[in-house]
C-alpha positions as CSV (number, residue, x, y, z in Angstrom):
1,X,0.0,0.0,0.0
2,X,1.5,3.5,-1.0
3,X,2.1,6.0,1.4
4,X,-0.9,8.4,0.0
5,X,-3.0,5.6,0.1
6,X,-2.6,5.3,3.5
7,X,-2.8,9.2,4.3
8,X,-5.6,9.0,2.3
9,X,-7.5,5.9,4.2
10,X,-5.9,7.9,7.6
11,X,-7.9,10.6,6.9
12,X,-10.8,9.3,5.8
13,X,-11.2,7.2,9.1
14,X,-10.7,10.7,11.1
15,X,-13.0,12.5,9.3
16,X,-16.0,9.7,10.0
17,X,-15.1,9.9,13.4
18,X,-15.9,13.3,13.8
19,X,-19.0,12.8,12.0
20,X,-19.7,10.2,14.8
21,X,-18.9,12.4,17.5
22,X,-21.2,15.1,15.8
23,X,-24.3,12.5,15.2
24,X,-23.5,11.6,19.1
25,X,-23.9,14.9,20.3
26,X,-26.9,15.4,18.7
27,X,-28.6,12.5,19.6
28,X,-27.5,13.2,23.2
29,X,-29.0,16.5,23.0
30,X,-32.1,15.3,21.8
31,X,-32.6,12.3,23.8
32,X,-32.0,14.8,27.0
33,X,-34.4,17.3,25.4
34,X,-37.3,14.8,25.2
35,X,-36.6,14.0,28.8
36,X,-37.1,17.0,30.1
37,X,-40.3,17.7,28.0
38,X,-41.6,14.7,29.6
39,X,-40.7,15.8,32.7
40,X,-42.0,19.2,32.3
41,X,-45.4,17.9,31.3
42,X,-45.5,15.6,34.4
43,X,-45.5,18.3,36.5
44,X,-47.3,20.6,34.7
45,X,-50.4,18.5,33.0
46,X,-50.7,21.7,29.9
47,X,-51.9,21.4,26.6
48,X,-51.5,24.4,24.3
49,X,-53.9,26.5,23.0
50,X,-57.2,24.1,24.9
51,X,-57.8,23.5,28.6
52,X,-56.7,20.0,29.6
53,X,-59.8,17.6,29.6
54,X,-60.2,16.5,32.9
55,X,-62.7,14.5,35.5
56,X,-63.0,16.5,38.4
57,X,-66.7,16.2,39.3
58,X,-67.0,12.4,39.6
59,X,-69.9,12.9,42.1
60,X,-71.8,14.7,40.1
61,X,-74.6,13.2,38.1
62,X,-77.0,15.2,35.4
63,X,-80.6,15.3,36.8
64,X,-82.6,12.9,34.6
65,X,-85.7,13.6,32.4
66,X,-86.4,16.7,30.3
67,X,-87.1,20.2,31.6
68,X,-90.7,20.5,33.1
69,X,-93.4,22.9,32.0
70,X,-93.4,24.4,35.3
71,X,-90.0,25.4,35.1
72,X,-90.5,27.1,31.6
73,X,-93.7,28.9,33.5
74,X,-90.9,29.7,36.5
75,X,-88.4,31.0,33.4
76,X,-91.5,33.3,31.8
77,X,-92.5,34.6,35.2
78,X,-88.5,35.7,36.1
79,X,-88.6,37.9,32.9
80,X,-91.1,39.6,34.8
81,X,-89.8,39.7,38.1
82,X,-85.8,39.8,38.2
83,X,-84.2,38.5,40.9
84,X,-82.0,40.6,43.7
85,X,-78.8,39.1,43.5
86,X,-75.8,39.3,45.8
87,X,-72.8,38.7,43.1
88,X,-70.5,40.3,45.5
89,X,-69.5,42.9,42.9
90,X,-67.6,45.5,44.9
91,X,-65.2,42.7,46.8
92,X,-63.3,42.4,43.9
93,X,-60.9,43.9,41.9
94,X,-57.5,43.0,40.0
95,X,-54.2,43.1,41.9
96,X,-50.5,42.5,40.7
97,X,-47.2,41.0,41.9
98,X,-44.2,38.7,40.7
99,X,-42.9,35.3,40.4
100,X,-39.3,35.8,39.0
101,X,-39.7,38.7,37.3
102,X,-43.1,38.2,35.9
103,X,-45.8,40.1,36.6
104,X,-49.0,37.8,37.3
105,X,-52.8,39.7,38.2
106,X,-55.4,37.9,39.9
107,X,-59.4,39.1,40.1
108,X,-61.1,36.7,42.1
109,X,-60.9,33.3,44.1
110,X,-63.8,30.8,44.5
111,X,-64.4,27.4,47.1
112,X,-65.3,24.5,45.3
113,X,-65.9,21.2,47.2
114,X,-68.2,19.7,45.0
115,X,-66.4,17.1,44.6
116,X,-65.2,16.0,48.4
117,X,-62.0,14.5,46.7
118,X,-60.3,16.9,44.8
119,X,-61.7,20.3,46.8
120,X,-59.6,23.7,45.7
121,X,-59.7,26.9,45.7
122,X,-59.8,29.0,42.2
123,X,-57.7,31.6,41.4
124,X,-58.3,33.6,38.3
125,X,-55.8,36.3,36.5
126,X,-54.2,36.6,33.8
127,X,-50.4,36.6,33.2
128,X,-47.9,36.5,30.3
129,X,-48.1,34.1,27.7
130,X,-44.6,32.5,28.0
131,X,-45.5,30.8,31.3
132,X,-42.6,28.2,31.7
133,X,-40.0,30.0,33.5
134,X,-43.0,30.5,36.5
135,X,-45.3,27.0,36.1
136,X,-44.0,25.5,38.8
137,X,-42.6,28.5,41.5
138,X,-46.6,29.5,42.6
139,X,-47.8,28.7,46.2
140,X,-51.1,29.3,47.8
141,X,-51.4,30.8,50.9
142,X,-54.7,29.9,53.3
143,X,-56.2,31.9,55.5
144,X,-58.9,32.3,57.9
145,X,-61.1,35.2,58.2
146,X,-58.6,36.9,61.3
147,X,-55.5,36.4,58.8
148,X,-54.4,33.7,60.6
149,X,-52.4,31.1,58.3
150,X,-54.0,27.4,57.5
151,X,-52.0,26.0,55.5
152,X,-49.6,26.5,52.3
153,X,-50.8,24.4,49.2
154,X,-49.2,23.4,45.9
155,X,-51.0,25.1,43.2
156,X,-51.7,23.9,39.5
157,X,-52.0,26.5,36.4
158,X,-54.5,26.1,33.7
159,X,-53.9,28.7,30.6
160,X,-56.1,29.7,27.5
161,X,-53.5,31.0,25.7
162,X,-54.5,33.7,22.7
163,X,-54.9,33.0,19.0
164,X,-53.9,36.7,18.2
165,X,-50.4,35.8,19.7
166,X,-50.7,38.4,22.8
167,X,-47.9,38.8,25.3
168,X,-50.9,38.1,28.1
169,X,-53.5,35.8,28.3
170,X,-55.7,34.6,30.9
171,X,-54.3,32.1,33.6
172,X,-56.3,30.1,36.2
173,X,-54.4,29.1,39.2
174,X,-55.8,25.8,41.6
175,X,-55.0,25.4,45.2
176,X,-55.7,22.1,45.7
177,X,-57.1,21.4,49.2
178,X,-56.9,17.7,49.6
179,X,-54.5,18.1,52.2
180,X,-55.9,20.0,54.2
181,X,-58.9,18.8,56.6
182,X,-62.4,18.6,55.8
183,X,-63.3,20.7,58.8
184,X,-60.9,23.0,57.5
185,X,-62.6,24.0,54.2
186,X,-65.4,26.2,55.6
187,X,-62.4,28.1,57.7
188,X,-60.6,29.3,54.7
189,X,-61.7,33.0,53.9
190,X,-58.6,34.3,51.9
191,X,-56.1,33.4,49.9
192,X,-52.8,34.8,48.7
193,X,-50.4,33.6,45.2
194,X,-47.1,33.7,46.3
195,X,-43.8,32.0,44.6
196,X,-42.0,29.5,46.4
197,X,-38.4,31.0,45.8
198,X,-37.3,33.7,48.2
199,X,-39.5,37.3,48.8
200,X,-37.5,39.7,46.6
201,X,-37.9,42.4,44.2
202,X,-38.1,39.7,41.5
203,X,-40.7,37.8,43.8
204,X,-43.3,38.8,45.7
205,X,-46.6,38.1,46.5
206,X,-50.0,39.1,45.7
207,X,-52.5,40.7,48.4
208,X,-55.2,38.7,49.6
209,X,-57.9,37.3,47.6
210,X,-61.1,36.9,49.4
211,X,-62.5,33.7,49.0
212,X,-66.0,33.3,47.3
213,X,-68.3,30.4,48.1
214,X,-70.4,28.5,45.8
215,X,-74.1,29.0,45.9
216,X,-76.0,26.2,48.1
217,X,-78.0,24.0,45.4
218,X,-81.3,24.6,45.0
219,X,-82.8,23.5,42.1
220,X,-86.6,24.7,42.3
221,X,-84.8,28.7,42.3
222,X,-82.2,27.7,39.1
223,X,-84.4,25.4,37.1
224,X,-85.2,26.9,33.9
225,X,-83.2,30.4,34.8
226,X,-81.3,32.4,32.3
227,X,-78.4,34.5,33.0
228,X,-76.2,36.2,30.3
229,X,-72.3,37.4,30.9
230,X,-70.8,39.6,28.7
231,X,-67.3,40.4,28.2
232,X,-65.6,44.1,29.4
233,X,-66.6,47.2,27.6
234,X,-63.1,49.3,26.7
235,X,-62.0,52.3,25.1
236,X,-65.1,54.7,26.0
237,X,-67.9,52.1,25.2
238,X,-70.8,54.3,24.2
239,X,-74.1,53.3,22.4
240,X,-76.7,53.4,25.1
241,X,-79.4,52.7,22.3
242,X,-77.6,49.2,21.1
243,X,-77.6,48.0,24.8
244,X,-80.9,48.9,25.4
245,X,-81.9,46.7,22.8
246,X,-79.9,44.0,23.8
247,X,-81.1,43.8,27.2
248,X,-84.7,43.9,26.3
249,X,-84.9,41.5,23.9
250,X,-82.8,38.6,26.3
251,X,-85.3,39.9,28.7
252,X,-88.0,38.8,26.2
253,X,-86.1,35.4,25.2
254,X,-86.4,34.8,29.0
255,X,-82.8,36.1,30.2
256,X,-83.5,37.2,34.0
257,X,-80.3,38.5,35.3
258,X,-77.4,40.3,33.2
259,X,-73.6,40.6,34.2
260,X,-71.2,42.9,33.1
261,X,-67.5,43.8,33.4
262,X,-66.7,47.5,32.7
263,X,-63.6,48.8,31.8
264,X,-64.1,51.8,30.1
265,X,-68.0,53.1,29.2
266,X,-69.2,56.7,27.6
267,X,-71.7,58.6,29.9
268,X,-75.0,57.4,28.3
269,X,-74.3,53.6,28.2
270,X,-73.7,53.9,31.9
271,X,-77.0,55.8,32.6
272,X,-78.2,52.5,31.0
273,X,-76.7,50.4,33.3
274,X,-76.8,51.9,35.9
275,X,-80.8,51.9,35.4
276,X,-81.1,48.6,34.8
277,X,-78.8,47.9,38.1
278,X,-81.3,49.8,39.9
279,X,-84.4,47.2,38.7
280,X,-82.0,44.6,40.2
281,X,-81.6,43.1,36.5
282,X,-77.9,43.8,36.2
283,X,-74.4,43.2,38.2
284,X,-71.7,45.5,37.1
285,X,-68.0,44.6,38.0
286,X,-65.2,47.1,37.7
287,X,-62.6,45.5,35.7
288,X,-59.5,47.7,35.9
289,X,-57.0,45.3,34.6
290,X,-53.5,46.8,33.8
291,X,-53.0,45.9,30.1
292,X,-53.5,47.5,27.2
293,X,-56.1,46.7,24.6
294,X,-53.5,44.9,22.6
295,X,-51.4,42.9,25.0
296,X,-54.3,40.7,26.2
297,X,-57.2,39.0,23.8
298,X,-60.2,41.0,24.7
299,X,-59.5,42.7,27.8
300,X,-58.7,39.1,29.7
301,X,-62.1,38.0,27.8
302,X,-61.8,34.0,29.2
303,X,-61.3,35.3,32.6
304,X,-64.7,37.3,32.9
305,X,-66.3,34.6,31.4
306,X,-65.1,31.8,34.1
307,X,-65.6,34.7,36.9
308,X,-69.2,35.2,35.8
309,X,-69.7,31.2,35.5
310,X,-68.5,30.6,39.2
311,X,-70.5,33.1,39.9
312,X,-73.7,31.8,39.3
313,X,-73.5,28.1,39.8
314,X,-76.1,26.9,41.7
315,X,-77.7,30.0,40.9
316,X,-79.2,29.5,37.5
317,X,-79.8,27.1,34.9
318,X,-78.1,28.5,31.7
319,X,-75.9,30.9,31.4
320,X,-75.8,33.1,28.0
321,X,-72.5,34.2,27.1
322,X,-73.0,37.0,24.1
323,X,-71.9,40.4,22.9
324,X,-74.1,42.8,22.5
325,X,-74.4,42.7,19.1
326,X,-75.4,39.3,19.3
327,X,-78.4,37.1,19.5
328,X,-79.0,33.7,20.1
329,X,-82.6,33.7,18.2
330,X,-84.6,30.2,18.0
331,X,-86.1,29.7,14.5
332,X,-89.3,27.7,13.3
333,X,-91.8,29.8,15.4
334,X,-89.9,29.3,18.8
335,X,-90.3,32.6,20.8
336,X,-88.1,31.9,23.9
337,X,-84.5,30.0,24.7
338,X,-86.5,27.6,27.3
339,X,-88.6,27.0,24.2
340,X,-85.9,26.1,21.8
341,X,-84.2,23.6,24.7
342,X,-87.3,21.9,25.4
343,X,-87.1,21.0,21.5
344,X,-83.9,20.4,21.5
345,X,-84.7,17.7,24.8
346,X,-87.9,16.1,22.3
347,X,-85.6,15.5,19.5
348,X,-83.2,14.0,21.5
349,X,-85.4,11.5,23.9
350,X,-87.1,10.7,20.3
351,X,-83.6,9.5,19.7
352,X,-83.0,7.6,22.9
353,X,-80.4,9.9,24.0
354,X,-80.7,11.5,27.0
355,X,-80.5,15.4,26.8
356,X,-79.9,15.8,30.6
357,X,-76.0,15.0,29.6
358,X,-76.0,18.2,27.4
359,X,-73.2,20.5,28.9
360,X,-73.8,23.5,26.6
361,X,-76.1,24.7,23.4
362,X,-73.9,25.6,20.4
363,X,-75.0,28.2,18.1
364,X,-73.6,28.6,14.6
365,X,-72.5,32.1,13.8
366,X,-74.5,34.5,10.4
367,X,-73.2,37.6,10.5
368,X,-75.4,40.7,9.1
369,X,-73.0,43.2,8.0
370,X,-74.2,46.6,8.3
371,X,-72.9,47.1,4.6
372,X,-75.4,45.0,3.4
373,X,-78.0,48.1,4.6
374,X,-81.2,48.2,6.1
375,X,-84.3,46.8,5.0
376,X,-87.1,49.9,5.9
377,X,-90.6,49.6,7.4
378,X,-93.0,51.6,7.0
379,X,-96.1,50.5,8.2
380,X,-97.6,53.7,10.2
381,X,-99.3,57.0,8.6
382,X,-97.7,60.3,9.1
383,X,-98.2,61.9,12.1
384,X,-99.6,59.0,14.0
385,X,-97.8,56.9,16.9
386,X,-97.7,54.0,14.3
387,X,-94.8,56.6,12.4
388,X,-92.9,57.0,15.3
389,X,-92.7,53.3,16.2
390,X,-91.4,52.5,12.8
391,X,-88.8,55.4,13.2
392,X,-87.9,53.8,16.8
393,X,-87.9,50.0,14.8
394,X,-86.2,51.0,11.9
395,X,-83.3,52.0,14.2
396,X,-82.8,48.8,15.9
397,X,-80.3,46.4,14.9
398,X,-82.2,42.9,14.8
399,X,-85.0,44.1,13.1
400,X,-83.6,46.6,10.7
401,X,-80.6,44.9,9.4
402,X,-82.1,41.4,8.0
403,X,-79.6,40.8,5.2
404,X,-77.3,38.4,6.2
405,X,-74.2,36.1,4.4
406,X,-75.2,33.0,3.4
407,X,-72.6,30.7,4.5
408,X,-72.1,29.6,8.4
409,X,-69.1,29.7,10.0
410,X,-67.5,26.4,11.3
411,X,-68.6,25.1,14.6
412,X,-66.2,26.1,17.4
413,X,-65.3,29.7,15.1
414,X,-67.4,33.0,15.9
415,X,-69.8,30.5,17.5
416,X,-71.6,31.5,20.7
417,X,-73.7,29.0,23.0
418,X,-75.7,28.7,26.0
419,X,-73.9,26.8,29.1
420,X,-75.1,24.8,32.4
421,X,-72.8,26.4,34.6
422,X,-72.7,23.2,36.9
423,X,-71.9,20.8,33.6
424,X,-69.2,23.1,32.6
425,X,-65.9,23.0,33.8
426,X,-63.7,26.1,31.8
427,X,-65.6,28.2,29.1
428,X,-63.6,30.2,26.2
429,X,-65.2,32.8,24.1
430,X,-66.6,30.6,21.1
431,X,-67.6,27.2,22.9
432,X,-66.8,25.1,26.3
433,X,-63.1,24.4,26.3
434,X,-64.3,22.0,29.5
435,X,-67.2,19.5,30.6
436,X,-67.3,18.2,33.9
437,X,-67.7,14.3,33.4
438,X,-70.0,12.7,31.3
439,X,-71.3,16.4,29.7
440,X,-71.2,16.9,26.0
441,X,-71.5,19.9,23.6
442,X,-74.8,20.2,21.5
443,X,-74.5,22.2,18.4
444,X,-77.7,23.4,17.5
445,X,-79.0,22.8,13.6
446,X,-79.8,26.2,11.9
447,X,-83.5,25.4,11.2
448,X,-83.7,25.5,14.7
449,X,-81.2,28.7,15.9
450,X,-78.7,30.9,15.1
451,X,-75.9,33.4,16.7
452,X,-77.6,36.2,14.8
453,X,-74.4,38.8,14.7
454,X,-74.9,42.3,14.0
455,X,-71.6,44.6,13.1
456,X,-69.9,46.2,10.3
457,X,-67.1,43.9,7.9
458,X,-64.1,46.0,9.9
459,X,-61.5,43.1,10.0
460,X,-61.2,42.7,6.5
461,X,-59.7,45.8,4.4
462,X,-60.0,44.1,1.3
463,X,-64.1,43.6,2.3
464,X,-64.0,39.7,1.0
465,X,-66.1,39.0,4.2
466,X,-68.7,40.7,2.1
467,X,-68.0,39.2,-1.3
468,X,-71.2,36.9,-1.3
469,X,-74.3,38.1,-2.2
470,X,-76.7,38.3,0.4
471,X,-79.6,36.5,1.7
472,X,-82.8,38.1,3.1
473,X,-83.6,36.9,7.2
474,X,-86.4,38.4,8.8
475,X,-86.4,35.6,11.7
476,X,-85.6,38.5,14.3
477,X,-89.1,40.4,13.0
478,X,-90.9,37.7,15.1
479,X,-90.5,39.5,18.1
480,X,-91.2,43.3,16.8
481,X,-94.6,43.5,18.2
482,X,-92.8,42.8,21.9
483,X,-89.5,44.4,21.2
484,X,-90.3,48.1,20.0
485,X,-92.9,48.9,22.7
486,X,-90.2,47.4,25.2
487,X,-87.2,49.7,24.1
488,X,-89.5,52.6,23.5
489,X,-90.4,52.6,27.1
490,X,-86.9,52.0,28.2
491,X,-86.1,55.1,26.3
492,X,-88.9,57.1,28.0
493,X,-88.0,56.1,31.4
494,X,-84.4,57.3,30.3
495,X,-85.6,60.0,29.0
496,X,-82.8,59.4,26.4
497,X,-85.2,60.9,23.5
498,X,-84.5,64.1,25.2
499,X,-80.5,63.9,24.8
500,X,-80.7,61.8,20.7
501,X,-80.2,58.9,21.8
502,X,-83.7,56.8,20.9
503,X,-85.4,58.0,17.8
């Protein structure tokens, strides 16, 4: 063998070993990165972008049987009558600290022992998206109603993190009690995030949270109850007339109590809610969180929702969760939501499936685009009070715009449903992210409702949302003859016709 042969062969044989030593590396690198991921979601139990499915509620069981007349007669007769609720709205309000250099906000804090094996305490907040370097540094502190300590628990975080890539999103932090004794639970009145590293300027803790308890069950004051929770008005919210609408016509679907989460609202829409508070139909909550518009989806959107939701467990039957620009209208001649469940319930027993195991109502988003324009009536003779109610209906959303796209939107996208707040476990903005066990998800067939949504094509500057040619809906016209005389005396007992506000 000639000496270049073998310089040649020599270097050959080096050059494979460092490709060796290079592939060895790399697999090393990946094999520890794999461990740790697996570690990580040992601890941590996340799924991105969707709460993680769980079975916390295993002693719960759906009632059986379909809802009673009586209770539809109980839903009819709330309309009329709201209840005077205690929501505790001025307890709560958000506050700030740090867990290693992260700034975390909570709002409010609920007792749940409905299930005697896994009892905990629910923080919610909000906190910024790239959770890791904190997911496993947050403590619970338990007190009792003099301040005195119970007990420090391990906490668990559950995140909805935002589609629109915001550097916030809405966190919900668990203090599980399972350690602590039974007796205990009714003891603990507050309770306080803190990181489990060293108090410093990179951590400290957050004030006190009082500690909200669940409403006792009682099912002949829920059954057949509406309630409706819409997310924070912002930037100087102002069109008193649009919520007037809204109000009265969930009133007239059979929505008995409204809550609210105010940010930021122009002087008129709060003479409207404030008016409606009065009547004992509302519950308004200051929401003073300290992000901007654009750092967190929709003003910590998820967080109202799940505050408002373990709010009124035990307290109503369904809980509406809307905009005020939208409508969850039945169709085929159905005049109320309790009406539209019930026949929802028959088509499902005429299946032999039980409808007590439906955890939420699904409606399928049509939008009408206020580009489309109005469709006019004109019923009334000049001069006479027929004129001026078609001037007062003419301006209202659901029965002036009727021209609507033709296609639907996909389940689970700009969709909007109606929820049991005991069957549910976490609720996003466009369906239930959570059931508790055994609940399903119902989406509701068009020929029997829709998420009838009312707002101008501003997301789109190229205007394809409005590309197809409309189609003609008058399905919100069915309740005209109850609507108009309902906002025009809501307007009168304003007195916003004095100040251009109702026509």
């Amino acid at each position: 063998m000639s000496k270049l042969t073998r310089e040649y062969i020599l270097h050959f044989v080096k050059r494979l070993a460092c490709v060796q030593t290079i592939l060895l590396a790399i697999f090393l690198t990946l094999i520890v990165h794999v461990t740790l991921f697996c570690l990580r979601a040992s601890q941590s139990n996340y799924l991105p972008y969707i709460f993680q499915p769980r079975d916390k509620y295993v002693d719960l069981k759906p009632s059986q049987g379909s809802i009673s007349m009586g209770a539809e007669a109980a839903s009819a007769s709330n309309t009329l009558t709201p209840p005077m609720l205690n929501l505790d709205p001025t307890f709560d309000d958000w506050i700030g600290g740090k867990v290693k250099g992260y700034r975390i906000f909570a709002f409010s804090a609920f007792l749940d022992i409905r299930n005697s094996s896994a009892p905990f305490i629910r923080v919610l907040g909000a906190a910024p998206t790239n959770y890791a370097p904190f997911v496993s540094d947050i403590l619970c502190d338990v007190f009792q109603e003099d301040g005195q300590l119970l007990k420090t628990v391990r906490s668990e975080i559950r995140i909805q993190l935002p589609f629109n890539g915001a550097s916030h999103c809405s966190f919900f932090f668990e203090c599980h009690l399972s350690s602590i004794s039974v007796s205990v639970w009714p003891t603990a009145h507050w309770v306080r995030l803190k990181s489990s590293r060293p108090l410093d300027q990179n951590n400290t803790s957050l004030p006190k949270l009082r500690i909200h308890r669940l409403a006792v069950p009682n099912p002949a004051d829920t059954d057949g109850k509406f309630v409706a929770c819409i997310k924070p008005f912002f930037w100087r919210w102002n069109s008193p007339f649009a919520l007037v609408e809204f109000i009265e016509m969930y009133k007239i679907l059979g929505v008995s109590h409204f809550v609210f989460y105010e940010t930021s609202v122009g002087t008129e829409a709060r003479r409207v809610l404030k008016y409606y508070e009065t009547k004992g139909l509302i519950t308004l909550f200051r929401w003073t969180l300290p992000y901007g518009r654009n750092d967190i989806l929709h003003n910590a959107h998820h967080t109202c929702i799940n505050d408002c939701k373990m709010r009124v467990i035990n307290r109503f039957e369904f809980l509406v969760t809307v905009d005020v620009d939208e409508f969850l209208l039945p169709t085929n001649g159905m005049t109320t939501l309790y009406a539209l469940i019930q026949e929802i319930h028959k088509k499902e027993e005429a299946n032999n499936r039980n409808p007590s195991f439906i955890g939420a109502y699904t409606f399928l988003n049509k939008f009408f685009f206020k580009e489309f324009g109005k469709v006019i009536m004109d019923d009334g003779e000049p001069g006479k009070a027929g004129k001026i109610e078609d001037k007062l209906r003419n301006s209202l959303s659901t029965q002036a715009y009727v021209k609507r796209s033709p296609s639907f939107y996909p389940y689970r996208r700009r969709s909007k449903y109606i929820a049991r707040p005991n069957a549910t476990d976490f609720l996003t903005v466009h369906h239930t992210a959570n059931f508790s066990k055994g609940y399903i998800d119902y989406v509701v067939p068009s020929h029997l409702g829709l998420s009838q949504h009312y707002r101008h094509c501003d997301w789109d500057k190229a205007k394809t949302c409005l590309g197809e040619e409309p189609l003609i809906d008058t399905n919100a016209w069915t309740w005209a003859s109850v609507l108009v005389p309902a906002v025009k005396e809501a307007c009168m007992l304003l007195d916003l016709n004095n100040i251009n506000v109702c026509p």
